[in-house]
C-alpha positions as CSV (number, residue, x, y, z in Angstrom):
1,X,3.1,10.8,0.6
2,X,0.8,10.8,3.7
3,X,-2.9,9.2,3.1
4,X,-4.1,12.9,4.0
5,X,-2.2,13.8,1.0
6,X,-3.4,11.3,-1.1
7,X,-7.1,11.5,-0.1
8,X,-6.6,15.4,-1.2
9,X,-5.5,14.7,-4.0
10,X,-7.9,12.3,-5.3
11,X,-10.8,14.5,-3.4
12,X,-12.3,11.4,-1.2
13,X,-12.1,11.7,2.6
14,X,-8.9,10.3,4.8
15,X,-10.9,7.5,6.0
16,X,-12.0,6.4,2.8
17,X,-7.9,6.5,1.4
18,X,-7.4,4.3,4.5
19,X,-10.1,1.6,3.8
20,X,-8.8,1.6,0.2
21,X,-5.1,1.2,1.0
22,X,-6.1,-1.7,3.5
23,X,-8.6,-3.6,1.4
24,X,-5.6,-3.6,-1.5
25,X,-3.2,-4.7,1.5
26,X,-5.6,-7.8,2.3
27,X,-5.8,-8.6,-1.4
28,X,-2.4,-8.5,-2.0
29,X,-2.0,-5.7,-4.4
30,X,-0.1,-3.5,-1.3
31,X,2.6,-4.3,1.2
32,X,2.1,-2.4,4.4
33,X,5.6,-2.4,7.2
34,X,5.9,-0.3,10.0
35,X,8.5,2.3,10.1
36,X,8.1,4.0,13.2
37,X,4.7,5.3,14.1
38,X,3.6,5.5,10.3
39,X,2.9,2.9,7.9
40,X,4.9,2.5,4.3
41,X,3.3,0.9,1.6
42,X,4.9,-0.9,-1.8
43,X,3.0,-1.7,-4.5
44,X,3.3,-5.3,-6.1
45,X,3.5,-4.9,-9.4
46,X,3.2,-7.9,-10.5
47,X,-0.4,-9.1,-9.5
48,X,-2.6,-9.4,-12.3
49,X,-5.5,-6.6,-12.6
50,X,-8.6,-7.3,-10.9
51,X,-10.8,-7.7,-14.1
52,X,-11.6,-10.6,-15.8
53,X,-10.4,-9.3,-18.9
54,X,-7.7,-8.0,-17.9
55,X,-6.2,-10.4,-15.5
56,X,-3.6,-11.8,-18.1
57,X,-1.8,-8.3,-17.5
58,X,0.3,-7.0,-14.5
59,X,-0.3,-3.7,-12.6
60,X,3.5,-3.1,-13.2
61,X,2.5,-3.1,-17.0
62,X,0.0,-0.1,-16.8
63,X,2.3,1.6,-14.8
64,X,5.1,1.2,-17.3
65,X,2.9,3.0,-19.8
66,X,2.2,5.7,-17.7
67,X,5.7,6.5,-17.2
68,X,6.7,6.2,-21.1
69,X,6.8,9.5,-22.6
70,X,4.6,9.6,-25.6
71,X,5.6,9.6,-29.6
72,X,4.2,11.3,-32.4
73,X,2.6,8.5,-33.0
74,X,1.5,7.0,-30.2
């Protein structure tokens, strides 16, 4: 997805997706290469959250939530 795209999505402007993506990129929580003229990003999943309270958890745990399908009772 291109940061147009994202910022679109999201409603913020293109600029403001691209100072996002590079301030995670300098604190490690995005890996930025080169492919071409355009830049691809991966996520690291394991870096803790940014919060205090929730640094003993990983981003990749959240995002394993998010892609469980919920249960009756859940």
């Amino acid at each position: 997805m291109r940061t147009r795209d994202v910022a679109l999505q999201v409603g913020i402007t293109e600029r403001a997706a691209q100072r996002i993506a590079a301030d995670l990129v300098e604190a490690g929580y995005l890996q930025r290469s080169k492919d071409g003229r355009r830049n691809r990003y991966s996520l690291n999943t394991e870096r803790p959250l940014r919060h205090p309270l929730e640094s003993e958890h990983a981003i990749g745990e959240i995002l394993a939530l998010l892609r469980t399908p919920l249960t009756a009772d859940r």
